[in-house]
C-alpha positions as CSV (number, residue, x, y, z in Angstrom):
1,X,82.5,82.5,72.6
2,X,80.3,83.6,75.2
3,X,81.8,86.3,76.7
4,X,82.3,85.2,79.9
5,X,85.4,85.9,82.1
6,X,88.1,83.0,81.7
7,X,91.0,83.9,83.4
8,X,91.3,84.4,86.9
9,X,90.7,87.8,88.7
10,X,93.8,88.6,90.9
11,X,93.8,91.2,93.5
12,X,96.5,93.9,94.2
13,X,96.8,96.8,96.0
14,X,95.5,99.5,94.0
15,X,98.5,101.9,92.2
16,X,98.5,105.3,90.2
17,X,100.0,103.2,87.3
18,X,96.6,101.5,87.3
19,X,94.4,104.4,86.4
20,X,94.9,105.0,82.5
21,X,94.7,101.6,81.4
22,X,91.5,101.2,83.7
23,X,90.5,104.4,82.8
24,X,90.5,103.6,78.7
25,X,88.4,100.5,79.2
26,X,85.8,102.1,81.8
27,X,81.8,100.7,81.5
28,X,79.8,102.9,79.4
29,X,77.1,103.0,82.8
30,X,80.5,103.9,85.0
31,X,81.9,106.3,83.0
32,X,78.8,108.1,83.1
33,X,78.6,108.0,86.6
34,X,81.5,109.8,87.0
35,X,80.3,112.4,84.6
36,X,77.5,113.2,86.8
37,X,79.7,113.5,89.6
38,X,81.7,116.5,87.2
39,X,84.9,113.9,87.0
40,X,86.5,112.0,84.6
41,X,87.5,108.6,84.3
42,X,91.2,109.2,85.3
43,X,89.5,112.1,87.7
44,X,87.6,109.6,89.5
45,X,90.0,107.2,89.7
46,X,92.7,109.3,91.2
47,X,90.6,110.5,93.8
48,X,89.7,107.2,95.1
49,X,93.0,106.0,94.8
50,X,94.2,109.6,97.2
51,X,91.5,109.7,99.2
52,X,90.7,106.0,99.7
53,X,91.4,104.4,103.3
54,X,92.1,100.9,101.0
55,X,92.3,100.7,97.4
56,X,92.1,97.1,95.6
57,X,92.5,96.7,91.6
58,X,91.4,93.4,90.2
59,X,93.8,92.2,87.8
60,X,92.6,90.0,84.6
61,X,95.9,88.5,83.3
62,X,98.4,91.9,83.9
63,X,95.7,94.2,82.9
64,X,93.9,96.3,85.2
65,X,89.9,95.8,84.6
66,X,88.8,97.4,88.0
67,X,89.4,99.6,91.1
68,X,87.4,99.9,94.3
69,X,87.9,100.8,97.7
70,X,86.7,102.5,100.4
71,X,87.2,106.4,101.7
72,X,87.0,107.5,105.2
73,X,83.6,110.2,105.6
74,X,85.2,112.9,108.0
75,X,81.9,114.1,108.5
76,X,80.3,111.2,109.9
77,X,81.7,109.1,112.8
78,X,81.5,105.3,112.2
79,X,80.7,105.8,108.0
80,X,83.0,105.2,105.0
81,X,82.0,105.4,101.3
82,X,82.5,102.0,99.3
83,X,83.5,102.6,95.5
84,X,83.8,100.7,92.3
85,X,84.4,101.3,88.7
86,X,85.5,98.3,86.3
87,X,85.6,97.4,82.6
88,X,83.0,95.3,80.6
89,X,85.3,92.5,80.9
90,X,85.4,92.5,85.0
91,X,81.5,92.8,84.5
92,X,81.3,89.7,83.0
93,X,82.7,88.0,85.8
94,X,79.7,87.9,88.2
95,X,80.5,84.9,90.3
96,X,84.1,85.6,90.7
97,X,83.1,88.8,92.1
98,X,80.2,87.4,94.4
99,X,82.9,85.1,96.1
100,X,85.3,87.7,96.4
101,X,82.6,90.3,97.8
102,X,82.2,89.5,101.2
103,X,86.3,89.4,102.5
104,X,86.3,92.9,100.5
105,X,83.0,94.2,102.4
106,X,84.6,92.8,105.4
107,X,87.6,94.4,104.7
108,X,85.8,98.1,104.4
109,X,84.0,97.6,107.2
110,X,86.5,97.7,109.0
111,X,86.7,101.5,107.9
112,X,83.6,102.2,108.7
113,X,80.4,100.6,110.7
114,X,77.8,102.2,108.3
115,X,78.8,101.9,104.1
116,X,77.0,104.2,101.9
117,X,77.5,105.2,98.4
118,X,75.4,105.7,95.4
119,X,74.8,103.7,92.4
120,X,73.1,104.6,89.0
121,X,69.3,103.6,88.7
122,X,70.2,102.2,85.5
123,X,73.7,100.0,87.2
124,X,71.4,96.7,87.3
125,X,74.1,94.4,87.7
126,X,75.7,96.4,90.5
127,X,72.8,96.9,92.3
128,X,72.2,92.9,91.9
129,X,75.5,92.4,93.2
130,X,75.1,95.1,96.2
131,X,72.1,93.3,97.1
132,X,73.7,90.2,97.4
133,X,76.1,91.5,99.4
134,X,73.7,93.0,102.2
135,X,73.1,96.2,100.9
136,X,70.4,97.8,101.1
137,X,69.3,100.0,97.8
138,X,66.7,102.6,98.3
139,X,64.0,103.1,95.9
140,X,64.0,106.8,95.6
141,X,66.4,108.4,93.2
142,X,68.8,111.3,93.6
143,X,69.0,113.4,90.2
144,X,72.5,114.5,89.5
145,X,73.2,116.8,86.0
146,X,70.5,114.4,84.7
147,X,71.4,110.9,86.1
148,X,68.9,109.2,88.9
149,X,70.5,107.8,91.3
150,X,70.0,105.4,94.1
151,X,71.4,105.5,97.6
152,X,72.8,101.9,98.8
153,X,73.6,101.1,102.4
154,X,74.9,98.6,104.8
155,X,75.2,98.6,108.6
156,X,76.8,96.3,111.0
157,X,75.5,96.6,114.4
């Protein structure tokens, strides 16, 4: 077996009902993300799901492997905050993401003209797969409670 992703990835709205299943399978690399961010799992989740403008979970079979989405920044006209935490599983599935990503980035533009967020320095894949979606990742790192982060951008004119 090679690991790889064989069923399909299905999208739904995302739901509170979502969150500990999701939660119990979180990325080693996400789950410390939300660490540094002083949240939990099931903390992080639920505030993206509250405070996101969308919220999408990508179904594998009738099991929740991901949630992403996109929150409003009330602080900054014209910007909104892209998000995503998944399982290993989801991570696997590289090119069913990178055909899925640009209707999604569309679909958060439409939140916001600027998308910015930040991403572990050690998220490789996701920052290969922010890349390929037009984002721009900055070199410099952020340190937060001990994690180095990396802003990532992307601007439609």
């Amino acid at each position: 077996m090679t690991g790889r992703l064989t069923a399909p990835i299905r999208l739904v709205p995302g739901a509170a009902g979502h969150i500990d299943s999701l939660a119990g399978r979180m990325r080693r690399i996400d789950r410390i993300e939300c660490a540094a961010m002083g949240q939990t799992p099931q903390q992080a989740l639920c505030h993206g799901l509250s405070a996101g403008a969308r919220t999408w979970t990508a179904l594998i079979g009738d099991e929740p492997h991901a949630m992403f989405g996109v929150v409003i920044e009330p602080a900054c006209a014209d910007m909104a905050i892209p998000w995503f935490l998944g399982s290993d599983q989801v991570a696997r599935s590289g090119r069913l993401l990178l055909a899925c990503g640009p209707g999604i980035i569309a679909a958060m533009h439409r939140h916001g003209r600027r998308l910015c967020n930040f991403v572990s320095s050690d998220n490789r894949q996701a920052i290969r797969l922010l890349e390929h979606w037009g984002f721009t990742v900055e070199q410099d790192p952020v340190v937060t409670r001990d994690v180095a982060f990396r802003r990532f951008i992307r601007e439609i004119k």
